[in-house]
C-alpha positions as CSV (number, residue, x, y, z in Angstrom):
1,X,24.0,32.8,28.9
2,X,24.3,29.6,30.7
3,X,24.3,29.6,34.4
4,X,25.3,26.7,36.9
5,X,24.2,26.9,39.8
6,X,25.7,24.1,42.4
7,X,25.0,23.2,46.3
8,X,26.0,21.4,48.7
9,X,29.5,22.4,47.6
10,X,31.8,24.0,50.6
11,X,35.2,25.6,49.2
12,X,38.1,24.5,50.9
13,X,40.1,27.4,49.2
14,X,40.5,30.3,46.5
15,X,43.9,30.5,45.1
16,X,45.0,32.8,42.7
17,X,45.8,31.3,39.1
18,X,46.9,33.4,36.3
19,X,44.0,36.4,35.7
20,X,41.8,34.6,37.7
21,X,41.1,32.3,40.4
22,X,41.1,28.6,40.7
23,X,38.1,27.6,44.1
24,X,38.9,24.0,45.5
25,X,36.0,21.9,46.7
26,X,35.6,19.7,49.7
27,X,36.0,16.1,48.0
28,X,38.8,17.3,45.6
29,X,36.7,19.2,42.9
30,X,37.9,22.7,41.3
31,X,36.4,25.2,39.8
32,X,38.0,27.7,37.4
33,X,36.7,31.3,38.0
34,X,37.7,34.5,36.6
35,X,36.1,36.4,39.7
36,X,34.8,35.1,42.9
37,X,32.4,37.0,45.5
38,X,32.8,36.0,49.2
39,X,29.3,36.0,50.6
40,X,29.2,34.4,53.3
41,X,28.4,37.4,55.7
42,X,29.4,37.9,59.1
43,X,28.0,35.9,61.4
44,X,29.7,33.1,60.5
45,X,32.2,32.4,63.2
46,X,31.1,33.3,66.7
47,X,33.3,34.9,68.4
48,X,35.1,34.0,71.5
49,X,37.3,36.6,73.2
50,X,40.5,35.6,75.4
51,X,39.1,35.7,78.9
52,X,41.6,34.8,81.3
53,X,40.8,31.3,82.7
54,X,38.0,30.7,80.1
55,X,39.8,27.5,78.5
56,X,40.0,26.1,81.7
57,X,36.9,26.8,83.2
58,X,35.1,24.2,84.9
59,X,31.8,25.4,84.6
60,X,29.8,25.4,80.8
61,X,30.9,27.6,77.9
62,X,28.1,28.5,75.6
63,X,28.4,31.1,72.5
64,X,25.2,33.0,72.3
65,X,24.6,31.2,68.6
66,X,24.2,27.9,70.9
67,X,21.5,29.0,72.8
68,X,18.0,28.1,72.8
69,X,16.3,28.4,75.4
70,X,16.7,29.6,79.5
71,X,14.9,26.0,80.9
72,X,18.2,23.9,80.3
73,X,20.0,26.8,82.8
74,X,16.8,26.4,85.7
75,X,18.1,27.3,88.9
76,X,21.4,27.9,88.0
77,X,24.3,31.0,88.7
78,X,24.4,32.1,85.1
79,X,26.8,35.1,83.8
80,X,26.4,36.2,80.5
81,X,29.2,38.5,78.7
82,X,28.4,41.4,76.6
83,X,26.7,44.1,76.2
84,X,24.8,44.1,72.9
85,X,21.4,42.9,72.3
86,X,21.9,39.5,72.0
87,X,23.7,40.4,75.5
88,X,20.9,41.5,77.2
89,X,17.8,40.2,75.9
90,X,19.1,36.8,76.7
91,X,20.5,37.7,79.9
92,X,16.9,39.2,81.0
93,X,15.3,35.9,79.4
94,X,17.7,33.8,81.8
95,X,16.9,36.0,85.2
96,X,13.1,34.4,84.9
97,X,14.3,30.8,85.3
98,X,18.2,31.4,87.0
99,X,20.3,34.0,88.8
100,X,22.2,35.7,86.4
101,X,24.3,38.7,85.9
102,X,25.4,40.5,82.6
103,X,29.0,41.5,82.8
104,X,30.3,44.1,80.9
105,X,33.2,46.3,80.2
106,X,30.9,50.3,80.8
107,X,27.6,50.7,81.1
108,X,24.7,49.1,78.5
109,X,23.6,52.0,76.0
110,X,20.4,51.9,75.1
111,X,18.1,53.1,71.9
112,X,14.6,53.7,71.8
113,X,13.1,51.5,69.1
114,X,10.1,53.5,68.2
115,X,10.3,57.4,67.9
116,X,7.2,59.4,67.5
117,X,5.0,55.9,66.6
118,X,8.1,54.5,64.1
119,X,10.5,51.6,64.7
120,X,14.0,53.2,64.4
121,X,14.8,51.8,61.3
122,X,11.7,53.9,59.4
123,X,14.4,56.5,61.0
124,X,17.7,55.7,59.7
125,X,16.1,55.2,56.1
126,X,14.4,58.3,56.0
127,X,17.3,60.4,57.2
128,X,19.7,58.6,55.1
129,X,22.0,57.4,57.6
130,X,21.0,54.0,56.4
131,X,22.7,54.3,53.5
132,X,25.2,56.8,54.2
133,X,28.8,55.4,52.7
134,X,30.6,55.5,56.4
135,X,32.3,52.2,56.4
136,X,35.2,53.4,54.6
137,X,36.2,55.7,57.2
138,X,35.5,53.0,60.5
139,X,38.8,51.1,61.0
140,X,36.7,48.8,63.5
141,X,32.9,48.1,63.3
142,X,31.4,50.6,66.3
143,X,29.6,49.4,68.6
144,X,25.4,49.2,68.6
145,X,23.2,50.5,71.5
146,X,20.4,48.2,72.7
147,X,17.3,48.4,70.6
148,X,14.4,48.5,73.6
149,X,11.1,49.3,73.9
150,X,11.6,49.8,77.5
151,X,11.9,46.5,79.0
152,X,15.3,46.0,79.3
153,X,15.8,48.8,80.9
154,X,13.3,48.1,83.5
155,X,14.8,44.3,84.0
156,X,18.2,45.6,84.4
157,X,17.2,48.8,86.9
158,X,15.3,46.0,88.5
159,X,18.4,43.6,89.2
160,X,16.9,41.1,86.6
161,X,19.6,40.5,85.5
162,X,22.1,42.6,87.5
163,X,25.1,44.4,85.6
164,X,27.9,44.6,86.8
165,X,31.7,45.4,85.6
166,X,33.7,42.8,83.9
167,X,35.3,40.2,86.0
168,X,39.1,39.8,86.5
169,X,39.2,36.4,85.4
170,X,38.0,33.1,85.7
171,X,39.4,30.3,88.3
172,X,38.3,26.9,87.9
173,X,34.3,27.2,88.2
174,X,34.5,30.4,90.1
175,X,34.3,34.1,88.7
176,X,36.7,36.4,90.8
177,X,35.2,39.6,90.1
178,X,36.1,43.4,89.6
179,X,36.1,44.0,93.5
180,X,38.2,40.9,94.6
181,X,34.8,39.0,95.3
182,X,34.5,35.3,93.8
183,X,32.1,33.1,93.5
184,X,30.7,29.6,91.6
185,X,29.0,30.0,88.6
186,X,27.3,27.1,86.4
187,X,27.3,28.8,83.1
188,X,29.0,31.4,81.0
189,X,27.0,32.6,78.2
190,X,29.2,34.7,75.6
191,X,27.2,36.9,73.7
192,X,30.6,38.3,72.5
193,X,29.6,38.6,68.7
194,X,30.8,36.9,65.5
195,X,33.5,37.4,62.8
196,X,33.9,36.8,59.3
197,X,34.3,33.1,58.3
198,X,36.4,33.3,55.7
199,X,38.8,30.3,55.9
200,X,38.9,29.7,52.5
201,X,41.1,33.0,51.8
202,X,43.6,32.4,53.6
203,X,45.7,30.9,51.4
204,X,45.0,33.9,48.8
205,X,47.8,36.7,49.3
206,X,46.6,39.7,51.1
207,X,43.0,38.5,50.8
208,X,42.7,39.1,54.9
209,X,44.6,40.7,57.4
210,X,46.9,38.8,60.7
211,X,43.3,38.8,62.3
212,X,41.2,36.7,59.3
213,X,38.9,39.8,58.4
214,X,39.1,40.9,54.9
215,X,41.1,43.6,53.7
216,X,38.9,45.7,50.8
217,X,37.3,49.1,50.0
218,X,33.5,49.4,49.9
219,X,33.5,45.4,49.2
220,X,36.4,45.2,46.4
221,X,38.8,43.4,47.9
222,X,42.3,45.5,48.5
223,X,44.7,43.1,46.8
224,X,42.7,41.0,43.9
225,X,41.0,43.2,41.5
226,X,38.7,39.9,40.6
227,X,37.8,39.4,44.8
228,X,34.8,40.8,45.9
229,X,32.8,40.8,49.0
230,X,28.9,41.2,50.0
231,X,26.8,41.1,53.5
232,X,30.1,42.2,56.1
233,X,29.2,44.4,58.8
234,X,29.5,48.0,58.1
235,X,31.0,46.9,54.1
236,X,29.9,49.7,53.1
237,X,27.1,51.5,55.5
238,X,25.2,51.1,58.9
239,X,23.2,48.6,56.6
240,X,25.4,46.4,54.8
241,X,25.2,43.0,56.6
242,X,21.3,43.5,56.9
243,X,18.5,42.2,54.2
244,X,17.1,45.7,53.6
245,X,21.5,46.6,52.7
246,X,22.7,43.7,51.4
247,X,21.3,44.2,47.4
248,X,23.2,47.7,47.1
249,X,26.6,46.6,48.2
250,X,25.8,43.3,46.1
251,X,24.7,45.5,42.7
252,X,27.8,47.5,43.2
253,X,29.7,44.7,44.0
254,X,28.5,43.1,40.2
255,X,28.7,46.0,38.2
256,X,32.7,46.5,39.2
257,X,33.3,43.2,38.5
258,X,31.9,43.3,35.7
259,X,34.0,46.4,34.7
260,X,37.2,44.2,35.3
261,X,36.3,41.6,33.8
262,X,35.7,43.7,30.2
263,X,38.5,45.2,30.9
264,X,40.6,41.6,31.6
């Protein structure tokens, strides 16, 4: 069987065409499929949550996928939001260079990444929840605990960074925070997570929901019997947008479309 194999391609959009699907290419190309699997993942689009006063704020917005590095922030007043570990391992990185504070909405839950001389992982393979078909039942991803080997803990106990409760909102370059106190900050780092970037489905009925994330079952996609989907977060299990996950939900995904399609 003859395979081609293109890059450099990016879809514009799926539509639906008779038993299949017809995929339009930036520059005006088509391509005529019978199936399609959306693969693009789940970090695709970071995500930026509706602060109030965060499109007018006078100070910098940076998304955690912009971030390189905490010299460009030196001796600034730096508040990063979130609470994940993106959150706070870039918010302890910052508090050696600039005075920062991680906001959040509760508390930072932690997770010891080594258990009696294994990383966490070994863990979650060997006791099956790794694999364990949960997704189905999650109507929202959950979210993770901070993986730590105990020093982010200690910078955080130690005010470096200090946490505090999520601010009210945001009023020109000024943070007025939880207890009515403001101040200027120079930099708001969101560490707010990431979304599906699946623009290219929205013109295929019922592909997504009003929110852009994809509507399907263990990957097969809830309204096209020929749309499937591989690497979202929690597709299928714990492990499903993660390299050691991704081949199950991506062998599963192939044989059952490869059931419809002898069966089209």
């Amino acid at each position: 069987m003859q395979t081609d194999i293109g890059t450099g391609q990016r879809v514009t959009a799926v539509r639906a065409d008779g038993g299949g699907f017809t995929v339009e290419l930036e520059g005006g190309g088509r391509l005529a499929a019978r199936a399609v699997v959306a693969a693009s993942g789940s970090f695709g689009r970071p995500h930026h949550p509706g602060l109030p006063g965060l499109e007018t704020f006078g100070g910098q917005v940076l998304h955690a996928a912009g971030y390189r590095s905490p010299a460009a922030f030196a001796g600034q007043r730096v508040v990063v939001v979130g609470a994940g570990n993106s959150a706070v391992q870039i918010a302890a990185e910052l508090a050696r260079e600039s005075r920062t504070t991680l906001a959040t909405r509760a508390p930072v839950k932690f997770a010891r990444q080594r258990l009696l001389g294994r990383n966490l992982h070994f863990w979650l393979t060997r006791t099956g929840l790794d694999t364990a078909p949960l997704g189905r039942l999650l109507r929202m991803p959950p979210g993770q605990p901070v993986l730590d080997d105990g020093r982010y803990r200690a910078a955080l106990a130690a005010g470096s960074p200090d946490r505090r409760p999520m601010f009210q909102r945001l009023d020109g370059d000024r943070v007025i925070w939880a207890n009515g106190a403001t101040e200027r900050v120079d930099a708001l780092i969101l560490a707010t997570g990431y979304r599906p970037d699946l623009p290219y489905l929205a013109g295929l009925g019922g592909a997504l929901d009003a929110s852009g994330r994809p509507r399907h079952r263990d990957g097969a996609s809830s309204a096209h019997p020929g749309l499937a989907f591989v690497g979202l977060e929690w597709q299928r299990s714990l492990s499903s947008n993660s390299l050691r996950g991704v081949g199950r939900d991506a062998e599963r995904a192939a044989r059952r479309l490869a059931g419809h399609l002898a069966r089209a």
